[in-house]
LOKOLMI-602249 format. One line per 5 residues: for each residue x, y, z of C-alpha. Coordinates in pm, whole numbers, plus 50000, padded with zeros to 5 digits. Layout:
<pts>
X Y Z  ...
</pts>
This chain:
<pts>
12712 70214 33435  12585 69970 33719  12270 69888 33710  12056 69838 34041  11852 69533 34133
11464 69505 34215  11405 69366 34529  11101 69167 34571  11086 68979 34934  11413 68808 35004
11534 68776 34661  11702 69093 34428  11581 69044 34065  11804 69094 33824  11809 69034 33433
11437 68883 33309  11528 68584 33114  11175 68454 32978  10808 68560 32933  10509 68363 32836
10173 68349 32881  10120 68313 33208  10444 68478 33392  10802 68629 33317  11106 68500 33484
11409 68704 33612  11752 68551 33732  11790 68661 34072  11985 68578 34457  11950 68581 34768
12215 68521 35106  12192 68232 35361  12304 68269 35684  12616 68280 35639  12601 68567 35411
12732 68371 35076  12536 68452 34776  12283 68225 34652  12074 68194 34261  11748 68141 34231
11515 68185 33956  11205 68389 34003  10863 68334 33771  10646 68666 33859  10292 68584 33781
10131 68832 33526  09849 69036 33706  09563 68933 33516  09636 68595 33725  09636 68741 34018
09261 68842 33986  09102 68508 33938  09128 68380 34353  09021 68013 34200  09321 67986 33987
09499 68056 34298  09426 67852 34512  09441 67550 34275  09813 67692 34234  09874 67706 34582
09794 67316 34608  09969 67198 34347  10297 67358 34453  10146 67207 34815  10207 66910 34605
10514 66958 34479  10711 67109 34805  10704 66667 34833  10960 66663 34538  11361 66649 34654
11516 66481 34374  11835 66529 34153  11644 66589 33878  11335 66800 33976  11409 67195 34011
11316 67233 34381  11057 67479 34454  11098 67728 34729  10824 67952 34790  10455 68044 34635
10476 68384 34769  10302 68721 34791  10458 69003 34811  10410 69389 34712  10106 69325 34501
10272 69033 34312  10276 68646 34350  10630 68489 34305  10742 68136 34268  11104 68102 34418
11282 67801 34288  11616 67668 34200  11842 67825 33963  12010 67612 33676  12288 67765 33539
12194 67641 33154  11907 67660 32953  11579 67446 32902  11602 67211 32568  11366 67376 32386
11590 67706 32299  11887 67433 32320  11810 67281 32021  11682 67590 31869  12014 67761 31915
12240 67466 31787  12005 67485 31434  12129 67849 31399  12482 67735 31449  12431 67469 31267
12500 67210 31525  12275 66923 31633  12185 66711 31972  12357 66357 31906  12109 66078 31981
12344 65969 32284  12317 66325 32436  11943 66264 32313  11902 65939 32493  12098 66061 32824
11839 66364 32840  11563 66193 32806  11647 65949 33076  11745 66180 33338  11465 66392 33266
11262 66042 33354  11415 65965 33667  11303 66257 33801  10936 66184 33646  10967 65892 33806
11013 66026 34153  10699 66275 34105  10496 65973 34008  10548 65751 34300  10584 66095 34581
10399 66040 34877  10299 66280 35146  10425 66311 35520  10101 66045 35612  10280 65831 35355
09992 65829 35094  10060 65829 34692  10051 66201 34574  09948 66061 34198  10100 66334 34028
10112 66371 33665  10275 66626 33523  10072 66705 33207  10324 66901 33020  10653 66717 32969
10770 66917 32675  11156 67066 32576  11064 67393 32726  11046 67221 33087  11328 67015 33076
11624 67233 33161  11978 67153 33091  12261 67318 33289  12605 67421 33105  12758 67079 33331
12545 66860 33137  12285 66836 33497  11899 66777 33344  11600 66868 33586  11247 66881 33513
11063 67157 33602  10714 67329 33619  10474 67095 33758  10247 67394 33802  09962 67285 33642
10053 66889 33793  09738 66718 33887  09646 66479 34237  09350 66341 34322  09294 66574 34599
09317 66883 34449  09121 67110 34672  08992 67244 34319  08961 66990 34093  08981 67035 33700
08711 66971 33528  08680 66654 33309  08730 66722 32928  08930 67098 32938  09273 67072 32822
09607 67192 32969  09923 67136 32842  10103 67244 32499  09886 67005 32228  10151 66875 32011
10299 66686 32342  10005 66540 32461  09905 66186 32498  09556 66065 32289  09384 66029 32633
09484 66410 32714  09357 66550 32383  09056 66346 32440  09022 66553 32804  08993 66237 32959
09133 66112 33331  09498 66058 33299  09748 65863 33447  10103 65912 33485  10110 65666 33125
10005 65999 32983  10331 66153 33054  10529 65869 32919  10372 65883 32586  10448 66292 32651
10820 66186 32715  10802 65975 32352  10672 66253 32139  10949 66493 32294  11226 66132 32228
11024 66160 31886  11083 66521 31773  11481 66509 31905  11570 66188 31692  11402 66318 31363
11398 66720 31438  11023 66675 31321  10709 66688 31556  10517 66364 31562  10237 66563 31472
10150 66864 31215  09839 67062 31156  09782 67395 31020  09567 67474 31321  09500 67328 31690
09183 67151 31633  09307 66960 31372  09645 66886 31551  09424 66739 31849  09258 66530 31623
09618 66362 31489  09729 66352 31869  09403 66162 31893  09473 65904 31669  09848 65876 31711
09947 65787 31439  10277 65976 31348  10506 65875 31034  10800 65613 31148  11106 65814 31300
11322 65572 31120  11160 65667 30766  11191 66041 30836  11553 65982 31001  11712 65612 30828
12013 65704 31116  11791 65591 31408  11911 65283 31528  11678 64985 31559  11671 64969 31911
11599 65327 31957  11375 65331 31670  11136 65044 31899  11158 65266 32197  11004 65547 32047
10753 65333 31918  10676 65173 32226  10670 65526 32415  10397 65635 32166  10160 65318 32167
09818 65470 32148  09672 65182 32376  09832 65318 32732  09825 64917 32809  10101 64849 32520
10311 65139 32624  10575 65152 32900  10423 65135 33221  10659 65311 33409  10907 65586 33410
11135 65383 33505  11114 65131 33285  11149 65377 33016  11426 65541 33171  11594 65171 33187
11501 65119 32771  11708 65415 32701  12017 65356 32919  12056 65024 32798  12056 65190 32391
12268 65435 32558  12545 65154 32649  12531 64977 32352  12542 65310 32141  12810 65456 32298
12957 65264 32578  13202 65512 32701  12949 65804 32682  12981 66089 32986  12767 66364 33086
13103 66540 32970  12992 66489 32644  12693 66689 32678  12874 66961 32851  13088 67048 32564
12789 67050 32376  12611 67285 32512  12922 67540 32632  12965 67524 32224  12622 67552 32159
12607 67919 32444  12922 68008 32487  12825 68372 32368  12567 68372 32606  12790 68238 32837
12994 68550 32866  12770 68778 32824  12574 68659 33118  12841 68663 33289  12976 69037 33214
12568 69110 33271  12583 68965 33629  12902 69174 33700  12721 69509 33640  12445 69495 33906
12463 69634 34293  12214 69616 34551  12138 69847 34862  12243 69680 35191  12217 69942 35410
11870 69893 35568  11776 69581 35734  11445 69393 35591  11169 69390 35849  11001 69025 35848
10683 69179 35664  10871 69284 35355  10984 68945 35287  10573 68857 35195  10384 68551 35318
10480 68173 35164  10133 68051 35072  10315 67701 35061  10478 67703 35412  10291 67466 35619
10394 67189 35364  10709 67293 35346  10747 67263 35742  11006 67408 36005  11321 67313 35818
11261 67445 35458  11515 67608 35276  11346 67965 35221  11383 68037 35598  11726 68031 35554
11681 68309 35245  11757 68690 35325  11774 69017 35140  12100 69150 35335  12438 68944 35327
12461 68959 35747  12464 68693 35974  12156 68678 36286  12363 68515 36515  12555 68607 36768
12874 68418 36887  12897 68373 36494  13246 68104 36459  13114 67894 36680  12767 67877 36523
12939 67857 36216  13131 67580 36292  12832 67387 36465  12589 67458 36184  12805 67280 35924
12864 66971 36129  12496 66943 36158  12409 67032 35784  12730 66788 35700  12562 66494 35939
12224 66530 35729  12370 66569 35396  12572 66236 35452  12266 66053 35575  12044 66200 35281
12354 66045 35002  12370 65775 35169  11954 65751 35161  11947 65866 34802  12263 65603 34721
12078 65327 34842  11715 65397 34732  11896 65457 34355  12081 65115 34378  11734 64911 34462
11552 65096 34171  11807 65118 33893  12076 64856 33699  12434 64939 33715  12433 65285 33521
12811 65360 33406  12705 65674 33275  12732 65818 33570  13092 65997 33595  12991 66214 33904
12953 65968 34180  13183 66105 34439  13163 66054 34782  13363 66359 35013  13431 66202 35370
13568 66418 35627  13755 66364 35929  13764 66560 36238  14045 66569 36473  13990 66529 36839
</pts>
């Protein structure tokens, strides 16, 4: 029997894939002007948040902060958003599943994450660190994000082998309009850096050292750290000290086994100093490891690893219908708390509940519209291409560089 969806704003919820503390997220879509169906995941805040008006607004400028974030491997945010008595945050849909259950579901299946898939992971997971760490705002001023909580559960991998980082929610700049107070800690403990568990000012180093414990637990499928309760587990984050991955795994090679290492130096000075630079440790294991290794690879993987999920979200999807007879008036779709950083052109604006065009003359819009958006997407690659080549080394891991160039007749 079909089931119906909930509509909240300009997005129809449909199955609720994840709750946690602090909110539940739904799979759901949306239309763009054209009418063509569009994913999206929704995270519904739980309504105790919704009471405490601090907490939001110190939401409301961090996502300020990260509307700043267009990367390849970032999850781009699309709305803060009230609406009927909730607060939504809109973003993009990956079609996969964060590492965290990843790696949880190949241990029942009795599979395991290769350390090339490992090393490829991590390292697109840091490029898009990277990007968050040196974002600056429309005046051109650093942002000085750090995201405080790399861990498996925000790293999301797609079924095509894509990696994006996600959930900079509780991300931290300088000019917070409500700052967190020195010395209270946020951020799952068994990920955090020594300076974190100490509750002291953090740099983006902090989320390096975050990125080796997660590089850490992957390689040896044990956490660097164990305690039998949180106090004592922030006292071994504190002194950082974990056992050597290559004792508890002798597979580890060398190189990698150094990397990890270096990632978890306690002294921030001794660690690596940028994401980057990390990022460019583990590509370089990642070509002498495997030298013919493809995101391919990591496809299969994880299509093995869900491919009854797969299916069955697939059959899921199938069963759900939606009302489209009434229009949406403009106040049902809620207010963006996030739109003035977003500006004029932001993607949400392009969002409706109803599959319908608002144009009139529509072929001819239709075809004008896509030159335009084809124009800016060409100039963004071509941006994008050329900032990648001036940051990064020749990365032959990369089997999905392809560049579509169309011709128009006169």
């Amino acid at each position: 029997m079909p089931r119906r969806t909930k509509r909240l704003g300009r997005y129809h919820l449909t199955e609720r894939i994840a709750f946690g503390g602090m909110a539940e997220i739904f799979r759901a879509f949306t239309f763009d002007d054209d009418g063509f169906k569009r994913d999206v995941a929704i995270k519904r805040l739980l309504p105790h948040y919704l009471e405490d008006q601090q907490f939001i607004t110190m939401l409301t400028d961090e996502f300020k902060l990260v509307s700043h974030l267009k990367h390849p491997n970032i999850a781009e945010v699309f709305e803060l958003v009230e609406v009927d008595e909730n607060l939504l945050i809109a973003m993009e849909y990956v079609d996969g599943k964060d590492l965290r259950s990843t790696v949880e579901k190949a241990k029942q299946r009795r599979l395991r994450l290769a350390l090339d898939d490992i090393a490829y992971v991590l390292a697109r997971a840091l490029d898009g660190l990277h990007h968050a760490h040196v974002a600056r705002d429309e005046r051109d001023q650093p942002l000085k994000i750090v995201h405080r909580d790399f861990s498996p559960s925000n790293i999301l991998v797609a079924y095509d082998g894509t990696v994006k980082l996600c959930d900079f929610g509780i991300a931290k700049a300088t000019h917070n309009r409500v700052q967190t107070k020195t010395g209270i800690i946020k951020g799952k403990v068994k990920y955090m850096s020594p300076e974190q568990a100490f509750g002291r000012k953090l740099d983006w180093r902090s989320d390096l050292f975050s990125a080796g414990s997660v590089l850490y637990e992957l390689a040896t499928d044990t956490a660097p750290f164990n305690a039998s309760n949180e106090i004592d587990l922030i006292f071994a984050v504190r002194d950082a000290q974990p056992t050597p991955c290559r004792e508890l795994n002798p597979d580890i090679p060398e190189q990698l086994g150094r990397i990890i290492e270096k990632s978890m130096s306690r002294s921030r000075s001794a660690r690596y100093q940028t994401a980057l630079e990390f990022r460019d440790a583990l590509l370089r294991f990642l070509r002498n490891y495997n030298p013919k290794y493809r995101r391919t690879k990591l496809s299969r993987f994880m299509k093995r690893a869900w491919n009854e999920e797969i299916e069955r979200d697939l059959r899921a999807m199938e069963d759900f219908v939606i009302d489209t007879a009434a229009p949406a008036p403009p106040e049902s779709l809620g207010k963006n708390l996030i739109a003035d950083a977003l500006g004029p052109g932001a993607a949400y604006k392009h969002f409706s509940p109803q599959p319908t065009r608002n144009v009139e003359g529509a072929s001819e819009v239709h075809e004008l519209k896509t030159e335009i958006i084809d124009a800016h997407q060409a100039t963004t690659n071509a941006d994008e291409r050329r900032t990648a080549k001036a940051d990064a080394p020749h990365d032959p891991i990369h089997d999905e560089k392809t560049v579509v160039v169309t011709t128009k007749g006169k």
